[in-house]
C-alpha positions as CSV (number, residue, x, y, z in Angstrom):
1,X,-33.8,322.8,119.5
2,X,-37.1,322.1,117.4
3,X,-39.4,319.4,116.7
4,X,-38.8,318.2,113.0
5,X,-41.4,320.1,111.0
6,X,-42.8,316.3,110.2
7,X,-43.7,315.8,113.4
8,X,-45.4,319.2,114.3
9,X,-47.0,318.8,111.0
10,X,-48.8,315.6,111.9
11,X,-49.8,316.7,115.3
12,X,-51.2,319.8,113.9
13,X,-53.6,316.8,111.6
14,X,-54.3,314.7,114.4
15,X,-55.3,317.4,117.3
16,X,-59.0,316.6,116.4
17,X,-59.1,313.4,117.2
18,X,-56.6,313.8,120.6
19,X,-59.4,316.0,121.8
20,X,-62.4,313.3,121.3
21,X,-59.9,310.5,122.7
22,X,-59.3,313.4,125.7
23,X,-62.9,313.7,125.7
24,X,-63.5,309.5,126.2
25,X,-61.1,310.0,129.1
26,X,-63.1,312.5,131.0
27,X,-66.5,311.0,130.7
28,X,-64.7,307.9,132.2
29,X,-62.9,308.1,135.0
30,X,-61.9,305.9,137.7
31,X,-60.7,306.0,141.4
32,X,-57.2,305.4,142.4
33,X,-55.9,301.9,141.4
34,X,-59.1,301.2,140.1
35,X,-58.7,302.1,136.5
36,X,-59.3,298.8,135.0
37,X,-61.1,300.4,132.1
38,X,-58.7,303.2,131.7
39,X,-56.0,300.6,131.7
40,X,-58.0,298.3,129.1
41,X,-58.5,301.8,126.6
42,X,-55.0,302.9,126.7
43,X,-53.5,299.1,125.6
44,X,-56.1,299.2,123.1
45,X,-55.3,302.4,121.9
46,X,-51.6,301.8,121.8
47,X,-52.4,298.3,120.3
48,X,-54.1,300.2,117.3
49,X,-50.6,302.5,117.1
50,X,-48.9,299.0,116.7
51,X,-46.8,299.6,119.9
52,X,-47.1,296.2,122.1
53,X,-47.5,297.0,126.5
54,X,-47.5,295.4,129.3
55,X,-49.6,295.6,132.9
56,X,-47.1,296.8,135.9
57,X,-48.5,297.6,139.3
58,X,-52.1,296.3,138.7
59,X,-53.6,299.0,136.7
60,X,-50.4,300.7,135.3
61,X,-49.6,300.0,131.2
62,X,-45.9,300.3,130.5
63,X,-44.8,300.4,126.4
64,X,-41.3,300.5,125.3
65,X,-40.2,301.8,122.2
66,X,-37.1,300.4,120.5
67,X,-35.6,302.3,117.9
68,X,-32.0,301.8,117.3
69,X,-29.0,302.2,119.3
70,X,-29.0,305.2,121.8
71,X,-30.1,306.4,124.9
72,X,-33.0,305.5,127.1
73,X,-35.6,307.7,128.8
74,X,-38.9,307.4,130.3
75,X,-42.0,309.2,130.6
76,X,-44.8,309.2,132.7
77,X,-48.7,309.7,132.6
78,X,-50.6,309.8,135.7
79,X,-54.4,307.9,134.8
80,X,-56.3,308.3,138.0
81,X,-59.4,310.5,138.9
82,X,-60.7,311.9,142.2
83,X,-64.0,311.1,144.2
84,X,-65.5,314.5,142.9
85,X,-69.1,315.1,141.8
86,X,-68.5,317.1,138.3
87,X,-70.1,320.3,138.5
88,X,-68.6,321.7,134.9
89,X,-72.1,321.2,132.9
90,X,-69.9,320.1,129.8
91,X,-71.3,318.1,127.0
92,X,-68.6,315.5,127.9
93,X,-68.8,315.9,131.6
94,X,-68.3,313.1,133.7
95,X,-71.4,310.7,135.3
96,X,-69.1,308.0,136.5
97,X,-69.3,306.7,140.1
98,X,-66.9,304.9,142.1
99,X,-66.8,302.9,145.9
100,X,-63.7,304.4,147.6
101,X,-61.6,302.0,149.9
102,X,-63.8,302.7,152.9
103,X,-67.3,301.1,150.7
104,X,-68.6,304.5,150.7
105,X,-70.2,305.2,146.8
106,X,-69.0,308.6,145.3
107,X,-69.3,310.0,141.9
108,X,-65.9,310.3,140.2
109,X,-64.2,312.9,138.0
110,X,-61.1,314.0,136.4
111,X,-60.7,317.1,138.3
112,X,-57.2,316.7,138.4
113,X,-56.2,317.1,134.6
114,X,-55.3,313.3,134.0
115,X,-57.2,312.8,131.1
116,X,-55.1,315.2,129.3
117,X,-51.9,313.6,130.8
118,X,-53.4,310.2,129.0
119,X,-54.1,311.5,126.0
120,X,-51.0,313.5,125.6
121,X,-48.4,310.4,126.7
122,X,-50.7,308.3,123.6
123,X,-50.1,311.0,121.0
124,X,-46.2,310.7,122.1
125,X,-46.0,307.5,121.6
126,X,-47.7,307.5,118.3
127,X,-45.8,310.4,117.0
128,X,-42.9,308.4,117.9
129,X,-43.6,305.4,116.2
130,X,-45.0,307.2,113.3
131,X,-41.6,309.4,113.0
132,X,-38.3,307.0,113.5
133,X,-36.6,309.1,111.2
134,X,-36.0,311.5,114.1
135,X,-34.9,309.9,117.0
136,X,-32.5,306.8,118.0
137,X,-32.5,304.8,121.2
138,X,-35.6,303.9,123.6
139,X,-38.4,304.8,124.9
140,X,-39.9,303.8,128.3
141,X,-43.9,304.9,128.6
142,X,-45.2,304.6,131.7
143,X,-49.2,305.2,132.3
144,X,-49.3,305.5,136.2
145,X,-52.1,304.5,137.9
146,X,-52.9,306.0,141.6
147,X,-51.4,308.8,141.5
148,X,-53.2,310.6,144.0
149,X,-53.2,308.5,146.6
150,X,-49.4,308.0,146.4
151,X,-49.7,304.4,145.5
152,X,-49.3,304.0,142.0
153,X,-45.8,304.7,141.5
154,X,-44.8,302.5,144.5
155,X,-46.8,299.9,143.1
156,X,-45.8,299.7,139.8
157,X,-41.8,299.6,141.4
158,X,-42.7,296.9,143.8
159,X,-43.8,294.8,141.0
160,X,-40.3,295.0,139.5
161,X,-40.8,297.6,137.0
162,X,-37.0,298.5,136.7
163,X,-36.5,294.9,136.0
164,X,-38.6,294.5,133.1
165,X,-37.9,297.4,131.1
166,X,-34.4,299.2,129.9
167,X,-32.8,301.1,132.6
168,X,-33.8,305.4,131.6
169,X,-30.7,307.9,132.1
170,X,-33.6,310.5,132.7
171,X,-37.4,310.5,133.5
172,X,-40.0,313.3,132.4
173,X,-43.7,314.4,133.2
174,X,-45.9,317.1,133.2
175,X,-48.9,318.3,134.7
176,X,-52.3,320.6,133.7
177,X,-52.2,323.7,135.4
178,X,-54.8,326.4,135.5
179,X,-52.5,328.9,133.6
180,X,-52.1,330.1,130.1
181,X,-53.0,328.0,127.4
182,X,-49.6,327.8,125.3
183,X,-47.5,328.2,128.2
184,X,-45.5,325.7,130.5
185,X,-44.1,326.6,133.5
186,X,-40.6,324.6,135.1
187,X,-38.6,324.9,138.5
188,X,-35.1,324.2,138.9
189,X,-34.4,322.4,142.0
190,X,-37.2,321.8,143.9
191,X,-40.7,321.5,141.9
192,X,-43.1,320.4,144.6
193,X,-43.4,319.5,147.9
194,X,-42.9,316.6,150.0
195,X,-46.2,315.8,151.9
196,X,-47.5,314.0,154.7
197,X,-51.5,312.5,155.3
198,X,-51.9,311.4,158.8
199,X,-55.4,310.1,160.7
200,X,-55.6,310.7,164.5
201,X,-58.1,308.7,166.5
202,X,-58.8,310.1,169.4
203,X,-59.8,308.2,172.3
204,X,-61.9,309.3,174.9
205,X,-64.5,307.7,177.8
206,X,-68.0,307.5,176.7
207,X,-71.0,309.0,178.7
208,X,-74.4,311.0,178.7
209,X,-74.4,314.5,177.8
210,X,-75.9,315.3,181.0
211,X,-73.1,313.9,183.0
212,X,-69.6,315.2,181.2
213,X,-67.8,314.7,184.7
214,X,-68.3,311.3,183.8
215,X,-66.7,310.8,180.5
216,X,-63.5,311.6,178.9
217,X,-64.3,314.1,176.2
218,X,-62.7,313.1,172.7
219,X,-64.2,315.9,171.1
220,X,-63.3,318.7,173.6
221,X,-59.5,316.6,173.4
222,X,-59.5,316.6,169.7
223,X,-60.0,321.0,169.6
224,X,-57.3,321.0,172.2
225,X,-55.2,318.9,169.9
226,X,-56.2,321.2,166.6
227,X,-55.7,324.8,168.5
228,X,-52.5,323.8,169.4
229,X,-51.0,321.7,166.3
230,X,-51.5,325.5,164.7
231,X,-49.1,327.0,166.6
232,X,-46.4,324.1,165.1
233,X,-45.3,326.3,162.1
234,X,-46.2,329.9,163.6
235,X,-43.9,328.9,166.9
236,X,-41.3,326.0,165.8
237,X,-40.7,326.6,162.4
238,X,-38.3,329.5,161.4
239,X,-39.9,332.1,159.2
240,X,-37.6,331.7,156.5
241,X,-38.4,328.2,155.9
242,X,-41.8,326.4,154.0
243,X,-44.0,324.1,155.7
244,X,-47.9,323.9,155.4
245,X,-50.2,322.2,158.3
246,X,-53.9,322.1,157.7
247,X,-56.7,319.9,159.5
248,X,-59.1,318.8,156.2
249,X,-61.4,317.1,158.5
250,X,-62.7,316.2,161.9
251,X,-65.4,313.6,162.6
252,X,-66.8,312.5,165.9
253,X,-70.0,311.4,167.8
254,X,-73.7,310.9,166.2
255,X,-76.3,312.3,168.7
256,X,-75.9,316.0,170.7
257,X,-76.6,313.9,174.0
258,X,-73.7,311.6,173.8
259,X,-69.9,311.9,174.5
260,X,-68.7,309.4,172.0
261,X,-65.6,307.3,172.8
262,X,-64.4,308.2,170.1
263,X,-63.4,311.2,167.9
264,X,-61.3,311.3,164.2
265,X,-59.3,314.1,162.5
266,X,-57.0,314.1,159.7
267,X,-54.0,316.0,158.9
268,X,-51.9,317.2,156.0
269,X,-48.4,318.3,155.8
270,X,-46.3,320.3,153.1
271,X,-43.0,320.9,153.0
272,X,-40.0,321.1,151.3
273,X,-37.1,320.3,153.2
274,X,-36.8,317.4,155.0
275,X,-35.4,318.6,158.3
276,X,-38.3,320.6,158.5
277,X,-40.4,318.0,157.7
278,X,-38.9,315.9,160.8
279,X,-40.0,318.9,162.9
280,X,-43.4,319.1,161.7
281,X,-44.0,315.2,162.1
282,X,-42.3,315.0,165.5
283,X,-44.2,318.1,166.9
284,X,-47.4,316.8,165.8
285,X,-46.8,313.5,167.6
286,X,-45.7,315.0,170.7
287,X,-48.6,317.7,170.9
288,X,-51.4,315.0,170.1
289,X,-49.3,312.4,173.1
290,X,-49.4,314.9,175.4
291,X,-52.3,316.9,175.0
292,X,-54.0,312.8,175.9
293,X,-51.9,312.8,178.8
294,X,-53.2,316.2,179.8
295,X,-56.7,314.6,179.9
296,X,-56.2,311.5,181.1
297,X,-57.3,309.7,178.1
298,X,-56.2,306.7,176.8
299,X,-53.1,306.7,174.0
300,X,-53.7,308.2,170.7
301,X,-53.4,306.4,167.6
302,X,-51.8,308.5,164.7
303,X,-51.5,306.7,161.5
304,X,-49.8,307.7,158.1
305,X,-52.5,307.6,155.3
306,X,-50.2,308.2,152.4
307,X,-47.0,310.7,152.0
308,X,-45.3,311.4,148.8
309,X,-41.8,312.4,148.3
310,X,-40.9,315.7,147.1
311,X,-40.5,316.6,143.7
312,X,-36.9,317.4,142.6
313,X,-36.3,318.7,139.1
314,X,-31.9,318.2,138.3
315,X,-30.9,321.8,137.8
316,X,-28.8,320.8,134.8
317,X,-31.6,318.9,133.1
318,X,-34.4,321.6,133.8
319,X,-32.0,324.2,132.6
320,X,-31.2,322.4,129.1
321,X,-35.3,321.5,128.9
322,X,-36.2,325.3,129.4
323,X,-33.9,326.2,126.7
324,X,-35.2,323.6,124.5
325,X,-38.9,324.4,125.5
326,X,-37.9,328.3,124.3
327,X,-36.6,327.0,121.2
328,X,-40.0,325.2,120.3
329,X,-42.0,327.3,121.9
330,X,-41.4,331.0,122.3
331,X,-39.4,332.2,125.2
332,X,-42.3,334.2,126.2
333,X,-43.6,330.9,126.6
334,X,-42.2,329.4,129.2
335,X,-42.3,330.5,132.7
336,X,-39.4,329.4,135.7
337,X,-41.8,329.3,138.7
338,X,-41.1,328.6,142.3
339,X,-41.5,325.5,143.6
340,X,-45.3,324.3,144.0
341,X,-46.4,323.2,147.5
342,X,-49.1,320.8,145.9
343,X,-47.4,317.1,145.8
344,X,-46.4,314.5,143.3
345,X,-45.1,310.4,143.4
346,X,-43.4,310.9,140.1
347,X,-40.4,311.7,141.6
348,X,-40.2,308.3,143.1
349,X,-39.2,306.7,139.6
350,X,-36.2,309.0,139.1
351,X,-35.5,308.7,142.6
352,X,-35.8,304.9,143.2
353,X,-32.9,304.6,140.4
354,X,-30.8,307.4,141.4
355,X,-31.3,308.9,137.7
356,X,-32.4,312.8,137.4
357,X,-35.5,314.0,136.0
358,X,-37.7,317.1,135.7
359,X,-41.4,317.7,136.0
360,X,-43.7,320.8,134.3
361,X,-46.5,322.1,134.1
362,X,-48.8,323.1,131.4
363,X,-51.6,325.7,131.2
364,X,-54.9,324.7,130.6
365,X,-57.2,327.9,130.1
366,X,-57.8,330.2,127.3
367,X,-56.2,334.0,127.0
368,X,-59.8,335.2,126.6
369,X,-61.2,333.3,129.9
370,X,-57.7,334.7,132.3
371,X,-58.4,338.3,130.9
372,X,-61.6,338.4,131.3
373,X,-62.4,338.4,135.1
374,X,-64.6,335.2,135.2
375,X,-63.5,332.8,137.8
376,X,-60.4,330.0,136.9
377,X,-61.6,327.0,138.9
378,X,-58.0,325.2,139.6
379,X,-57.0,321.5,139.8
380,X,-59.2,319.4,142.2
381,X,-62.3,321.8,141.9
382,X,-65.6,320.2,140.5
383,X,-65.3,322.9,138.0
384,X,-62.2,322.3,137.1
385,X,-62.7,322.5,133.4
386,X,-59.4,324.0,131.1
387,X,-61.3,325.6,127.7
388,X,-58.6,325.3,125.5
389,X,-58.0,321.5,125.8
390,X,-57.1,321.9,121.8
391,X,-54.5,324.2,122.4
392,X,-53.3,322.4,126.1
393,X,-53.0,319.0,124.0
394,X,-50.5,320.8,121.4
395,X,-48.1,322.5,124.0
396,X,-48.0,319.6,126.4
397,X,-47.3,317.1,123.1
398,X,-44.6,319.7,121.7
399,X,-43.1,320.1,125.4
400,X,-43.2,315.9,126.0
401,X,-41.8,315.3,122.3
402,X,-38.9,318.3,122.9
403,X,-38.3,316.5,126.3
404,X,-37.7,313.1,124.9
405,X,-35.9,314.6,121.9
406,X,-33.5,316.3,123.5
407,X,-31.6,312.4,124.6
408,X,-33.1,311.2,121.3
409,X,-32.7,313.5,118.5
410,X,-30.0,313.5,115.4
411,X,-28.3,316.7,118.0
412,X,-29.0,315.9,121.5
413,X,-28.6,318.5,123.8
């Protein structure tokens, strides 16, 4: 199928201004459920569309759009930024700072592409409300707070989200990508991985740095913990089989003459299976347990940060959306990838009602910058910085619209 020539027609008017409303949403960011004023501008926004919303799951906004009898689906736009310090030198970077759970101050960013997943969901909604000519049914728009913490979707199901809007047969989103402008990119079956964030304090028996006979050593216990948590995929997981464990930090003592009491690491886990993922888990918590007992130390205390689920795009729907997305957009166009080991909590509103849905991504960069040898900062960099945002708003609006459309249309598909 293709978008109505209408339709394409007025996005093709209204790119400029998508760009400058994309361009509002970079220089403000906001931390993970904290994006009161990103909340506040996309009501206001849709307000101005004439399409009425609702708060769900503190900072979330939720608009339905009634048109008719017919189906219902949802979409989703993530709205959170990270607790990056912008490094892009754009005219519209990003100055905004934010106080992360913990109190510590940070400066804030969009370095994960959510600005454009805001301004894209808006123009959706607009088109749709501007264009009931081509569609019959409803609508459900979800702006998703939290995103990358794993919190946001949770929290906008807790507060009885499925209650208060129509039940979707199918749920969509998309994501920025540092690919080809243009281009979007789709798995069948499994589109990203299911991940795990855990904290390990280790605990230890303080003493002087003179005297190490005396103490208990939670740093020496912590790189015995880490040296051996990196034989769990090489030695228990078969090599046929995905799973990803990586140490992002390790924090412990403050002066060189003390043995502190206490020493902190933190741990994240990928993969895509869940047996596996059962593996992973239980071998970290025996390794950590017994590497304690080893030394004598006191229990450690592992604790689950966040985890997301994994991501799993229906066969049956992907495969109709990639021939739609050929349709509207070229078949050179779109790309069937494997699955991504990155992690998303959009699978959680398909999931929590048993309905299918599928999940994309969308490039972000221009043919000239790819070919041309300079670096492509990717997604969570503080140079993350996609340079044709023109031509990434279009594709991600057509892909959404031919998404929607295809339960919507005059010929559903």
């Amino acid at each position: 199928m293709t978008l109505p020539a209408a339709i394409t027609d007025t996005l093709q008017d209204e790119l400029p201004s998508l760009v400058e409303t994309y361009r509002w949403f970079h220089q403000h960011p906001e931390l993970s459920m904290q994006e009161v004023n990103t909340a506040t501008r996309i009501t206001e926004i849709l307000t101005g569309y004439g399409i009425d919303s609702f708060r769900c799951g503190g900072t979330g906004v939720v608009a339905v759009l009634e048109n008719g009898d017919g189906p219902v689906v949802a979409y989703r736009a993530d709205t959170d930024g990270l607790p990056i310090d912008e490094g892009t030198g754009l005219p519209y970077a990003s100055t905004a700072e934010g106080v992360l759970p913990d109190g510590t101050g940070t400066k804030v960013m969009h370095g994960c592409g959510h600005d454009s997943h805001i301004t894209a969901g808006l123009a959706i909604a607009r088109l749709l409300r501007q264009h009931p000519e081509a569609w019959s049914g409803t609508v459900v728009m979800l702006f998703q707070p939290g995103e990358e913490t794993g919190a946001g979707a949770r929290a906008m199901i807790a507060d009885d989200l499925w209650q208060r809007v129509p039940r979707p047969e199918a749920v969509h989103g998309q994501h920025i990508w540092p690919g080809r402008a243009g281009q979007v990119e789709v798995s069948v079956g499994t589109a990203m991985a299911m991940a795990d964030s855990l904290r390990v304090t280790v605990r230890g028996k303080q003493a002087h740095g003179s005297q190490p006979e005396n103490s208990i050593d939670p740093i020496v216990l912590g790189a015995a913990m880490i040296t051996r948590l990196q034989t769990v995929v090489s030695r228990e997981i078969p090599a046929t089989a995905m799973a990803v464990l990586t140490i992002g930090s390790f924090h412990g003592g403050l002066k060189e003459n003390i043995i502190p009491e206490e020493a902190w690491f933190t741990i994240s886990v990928r993969s895509f299976d869940p047996d596996i993922r059962a593996t992973v888990l239980a071998a970290i918590d025996r390794i950590i347990t017994g590497e304690a007992i080893v030394a004598g130390a006191p229990e450690p205390v592992i604790e689950t940060m966040y985890d997301f689920p994994r991501c799993y795009n229906d066969p049956e729907l992907a495969t109709g959306l990639i021939g739609s997305l050929e349709d509207e957009l070229g078949a050179g166009q779109v790309i069937v990838r494997d699955p991504v080991t990155g992690s998303e909590d959009f699978g959680l509103f398909g999931d929590s009602l048993g309905v299918p849905y599928v999940y994309w991504f969308f490039g972000g960069y221009s043919a000239a910058h790819l070919d041309s040898g300079d670096p492509v900062h990717g997604n969570h960099s503080p140079y993350f910085g996609p340079d044709a945002i023109e031509l990434s708003l279009d594709t991600a609006v057509r892909a959404g619209m031919t998404a929607i459309l295809r339960h919507l249309g005059p010929q559903p598909r």
